[in-house]
N, C-alpha and C positions, 0 to 999 in steps of 0.2 A: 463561405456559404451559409454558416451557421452561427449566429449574432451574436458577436462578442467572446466566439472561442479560437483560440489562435492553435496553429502547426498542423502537423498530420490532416495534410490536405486529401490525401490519397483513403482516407477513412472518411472525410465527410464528402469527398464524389461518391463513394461506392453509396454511400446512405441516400443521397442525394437522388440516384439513376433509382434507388429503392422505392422514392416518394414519388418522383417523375415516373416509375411504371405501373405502379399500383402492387408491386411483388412483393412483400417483405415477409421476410424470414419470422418464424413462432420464437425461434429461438438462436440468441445471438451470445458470443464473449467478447470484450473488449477485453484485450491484455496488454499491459505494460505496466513500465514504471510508475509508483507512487507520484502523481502532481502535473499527472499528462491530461488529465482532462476527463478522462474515461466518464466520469459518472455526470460530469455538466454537458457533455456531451448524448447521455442518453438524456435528460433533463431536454437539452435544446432541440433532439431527436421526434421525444415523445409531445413538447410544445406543437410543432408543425403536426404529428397527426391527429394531436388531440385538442388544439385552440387553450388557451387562459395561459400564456406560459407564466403569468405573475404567481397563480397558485402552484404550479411546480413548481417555481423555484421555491418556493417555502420550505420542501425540501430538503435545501443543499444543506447537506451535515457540514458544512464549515462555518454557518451560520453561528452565533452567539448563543442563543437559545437552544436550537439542535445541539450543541457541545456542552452545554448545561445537561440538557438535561441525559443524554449518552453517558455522561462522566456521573452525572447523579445516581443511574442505574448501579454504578458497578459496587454503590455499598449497599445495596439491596440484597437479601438473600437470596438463592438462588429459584427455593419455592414461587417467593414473590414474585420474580421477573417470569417464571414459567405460566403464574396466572394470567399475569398480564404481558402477552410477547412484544417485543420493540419491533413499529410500524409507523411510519408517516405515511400520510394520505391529506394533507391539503386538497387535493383537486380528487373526486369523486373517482376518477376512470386510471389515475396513477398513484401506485404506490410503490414506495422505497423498505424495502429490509434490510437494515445495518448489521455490522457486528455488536453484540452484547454483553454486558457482564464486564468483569476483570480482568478477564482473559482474550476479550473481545471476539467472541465465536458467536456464529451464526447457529443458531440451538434448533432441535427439534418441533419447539411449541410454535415457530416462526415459522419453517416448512410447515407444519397443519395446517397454519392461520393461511399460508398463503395456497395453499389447497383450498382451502373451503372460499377464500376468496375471489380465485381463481374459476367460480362455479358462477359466479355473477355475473348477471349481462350489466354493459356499458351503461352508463347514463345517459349518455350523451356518443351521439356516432355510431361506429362498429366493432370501435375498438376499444379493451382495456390495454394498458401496457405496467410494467410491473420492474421494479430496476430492483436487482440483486446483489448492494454492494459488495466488494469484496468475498465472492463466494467460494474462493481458495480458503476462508475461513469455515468451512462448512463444516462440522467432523463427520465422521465416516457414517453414522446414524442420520444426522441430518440432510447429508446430501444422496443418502439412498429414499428421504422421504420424497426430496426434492424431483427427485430421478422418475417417479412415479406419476409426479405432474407434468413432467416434458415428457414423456412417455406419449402421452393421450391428452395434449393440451385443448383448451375450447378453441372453436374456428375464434373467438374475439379476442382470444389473448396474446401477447407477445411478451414475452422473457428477454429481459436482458440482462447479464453477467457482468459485472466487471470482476478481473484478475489483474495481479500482478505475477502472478506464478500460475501459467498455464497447466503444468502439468502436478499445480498439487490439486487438480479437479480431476475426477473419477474419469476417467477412460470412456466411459458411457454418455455422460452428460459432453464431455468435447465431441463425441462422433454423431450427438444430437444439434448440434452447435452450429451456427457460421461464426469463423472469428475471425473478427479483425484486431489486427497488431497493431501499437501505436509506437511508435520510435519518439525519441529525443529529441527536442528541438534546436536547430540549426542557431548558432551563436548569432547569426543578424535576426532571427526570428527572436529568439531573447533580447536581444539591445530593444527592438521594437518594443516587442512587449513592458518591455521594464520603463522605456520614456509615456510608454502608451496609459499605462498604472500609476507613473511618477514615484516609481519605488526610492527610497531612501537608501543609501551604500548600495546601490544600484551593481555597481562592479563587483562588490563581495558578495552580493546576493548570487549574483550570476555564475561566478566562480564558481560557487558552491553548492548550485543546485542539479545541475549533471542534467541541463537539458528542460528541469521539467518547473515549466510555470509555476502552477501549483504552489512546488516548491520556493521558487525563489521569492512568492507575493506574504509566503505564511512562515518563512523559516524568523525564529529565535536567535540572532545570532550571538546574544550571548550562552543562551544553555547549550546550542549546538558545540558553541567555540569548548563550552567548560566540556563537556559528553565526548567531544572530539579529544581533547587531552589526556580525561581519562583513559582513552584508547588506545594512545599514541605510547600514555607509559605502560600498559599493559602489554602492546607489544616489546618495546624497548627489554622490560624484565624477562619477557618472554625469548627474546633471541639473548639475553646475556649482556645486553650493553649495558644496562644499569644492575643495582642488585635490588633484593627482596625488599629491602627499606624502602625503598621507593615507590612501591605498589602499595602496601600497609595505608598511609593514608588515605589512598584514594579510594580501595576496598572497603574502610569503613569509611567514609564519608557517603559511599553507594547503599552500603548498609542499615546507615540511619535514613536516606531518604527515599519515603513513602510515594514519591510525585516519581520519582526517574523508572522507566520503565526498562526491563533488559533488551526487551524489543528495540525501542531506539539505541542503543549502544552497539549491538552486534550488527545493524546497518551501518555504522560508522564504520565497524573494524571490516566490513567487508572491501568499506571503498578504499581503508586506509590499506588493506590487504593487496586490491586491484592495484594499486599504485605501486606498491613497494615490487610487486611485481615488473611492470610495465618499465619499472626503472633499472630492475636487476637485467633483464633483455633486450636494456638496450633505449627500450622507446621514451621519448621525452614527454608523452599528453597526458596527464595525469591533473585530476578534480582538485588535488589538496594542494594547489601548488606554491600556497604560500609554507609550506611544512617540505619543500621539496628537499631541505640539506640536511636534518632528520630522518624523511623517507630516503634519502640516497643513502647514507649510513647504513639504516637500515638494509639496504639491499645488497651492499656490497656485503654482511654480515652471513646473511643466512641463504642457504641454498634451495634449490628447486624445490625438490622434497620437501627440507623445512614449511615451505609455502605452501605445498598441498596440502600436507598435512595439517596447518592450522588452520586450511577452509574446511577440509572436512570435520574437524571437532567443532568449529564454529557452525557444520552444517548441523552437526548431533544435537546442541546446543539449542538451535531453531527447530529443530523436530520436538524438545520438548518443552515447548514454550506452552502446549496448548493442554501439559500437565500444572502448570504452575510453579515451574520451577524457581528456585528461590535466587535471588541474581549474583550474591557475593558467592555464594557456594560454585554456581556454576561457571561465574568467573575465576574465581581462584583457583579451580578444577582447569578451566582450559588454561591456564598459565602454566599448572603443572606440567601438563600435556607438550607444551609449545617446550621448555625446558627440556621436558624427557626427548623430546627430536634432536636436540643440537647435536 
């Protein structure tokens, strides 16, 4: 229905009967997985109400340029970035708020702007509309500024959210909300897509992206494969099959480099986590499955408990990301942790 975005069909009807009735909602969340579309889908959304979709897309933060200059941000001091808050606005009537900085948070100075912006009429039409990437990045100041603009939005404005974690947004902002959910794509909806793009290692792309486009068009597969190992010997140490030698290099090697983020790592150890699960109970579907006699190892090692337990330190771990925590310390730390369960 909406040109050039594949899957979750049942999110661009609902959109669809929105444009065909003339109803649409002030304020909307798209939630899912990283690389399902969420935010080329508000892009394609706000195209149809707003005309020019060439300047939306200008937009889309996966571009060349947008990743320059997002990545440029994060050695800017923090003053700096507050004077001037991160905003695209290509086409006059839509704009995008990113995460920003080092830590990649959506800041206070961003909610203002997008208040005082938010007070303007359209240029063109009736309507502004305003895409709030990833707003589960909001912190707890920010998104009470935010809170204050869907509160008492203009008749011209419409909000749109994307998340991947529903519920790390304020209680308040979701019961102001319509959300729609976007699931994973069906494995012939990926084949499609993937001859459709003419992706290169098409099959390991696939493999490895758990559904989500996005993912499969932009994955690294050598840093994921190296990021991935890291993980893989971290658990390994961690349940007792290998010993502490083993982790040493790969701790420093995390150590010296300045590019790896602890964020991408601990989404690897979670999917290496769901698997090793999924194998110890039994089930055979699991994302890593070229690592499956490793992960079966693994699962036949450690027990239930063991398992829970090292989601939730992994979950402690992601609650303080948005402090800056240091990533060998916090890794070495959850190793300990996984050790102290055996």
């Amino acid at each position: 229905m909406f040109e050039d975005f594949w899957g979750n069909l049942h999110v661009q009807t609902t959109l669809e009967g929105m444009i065909t009735r003339g109803r649409i909602p002030q304020t909307m969340l798209f939630a899912g997985l990283e690389g399902l579309g969420k935010a080329t889908l508000v892009r394609r959304f706000a195209a149809r109400l707003l005309g020019s979709p060439e300047k939306i897309e200008r937009d889309d933060l996966s571009l060349e340029g947008n990743i320059a200059l997002i990545n440029g941000r994060e050695k800017l001091p923090a003053d700096k970035r507050n004077e001037d808050p991160l905003f695209f606005g290509s086409h006059p009537d839509f704009l995008t708020f990113a995460p920003d900085g080092a830590l990649r948070q959506l800041g206070i100075p961003q909610m203002r702007l997008l208040k005082e912006r938010a007070a303007y009429k359209p240029l063109h039409g009736a309507r502004r509309v305003f895409l709030i990437d990833q707003a589960d990045r909001a912190g707890e100041h920010a998104a009470n500024s935010l809170l204050k603009t869907l509160e008492e939005p203009p008749d011209h404005l419409i909000v749109i959210m994307t998340v991947e974690n529903l519920y790390d947004v304020l209680p308040t902002i979701r019961s102001r909300s319509v959300v729609l959910n976007f699931s994973p794509l069906e494995n012939a909806e990926m084949q499609e897509f993937a001859r459709a793009r003419g992706l290169d290692q098409a099959e390991r792309r696939l493999a490895l992206s758990g559904g989500c486009p996005g993912i499969a068009a932009s994955l690294d597969i050598e840093s994921y494969q190296k990021r991935r190992g890291a993980m893989l010997t971290l658990l390994k140490t961690g349940a007792g099959l290998v010993s502490f030698a083993a982790w040493l290099p790969v701790s420093e090697t995390l150590g010296r480099s300045k590019s790896e983020k602890l964020e991408s790592h601990l989404k690897l150890l979670y999917d290496l986590l769901r698997d090793v699960m999924v194998l110890r109970e039994g089930g055979t579907s699991i994302r890593n499955s070229d690592l499956r006699s490793d992960l079966g190892t693994l699962a036949a090692k450690v027990s239930r408990p063991w398992l829970i337990q090292a989601v939730k330190s992994v979950d402690e771990i992601a609650g303080l990301l948005r402090r800056n925590i240091q990533k060998t310390i916090a890794l070495d730390g959850l190793l300990m942790q996984m050790r102290r369960a055996l």
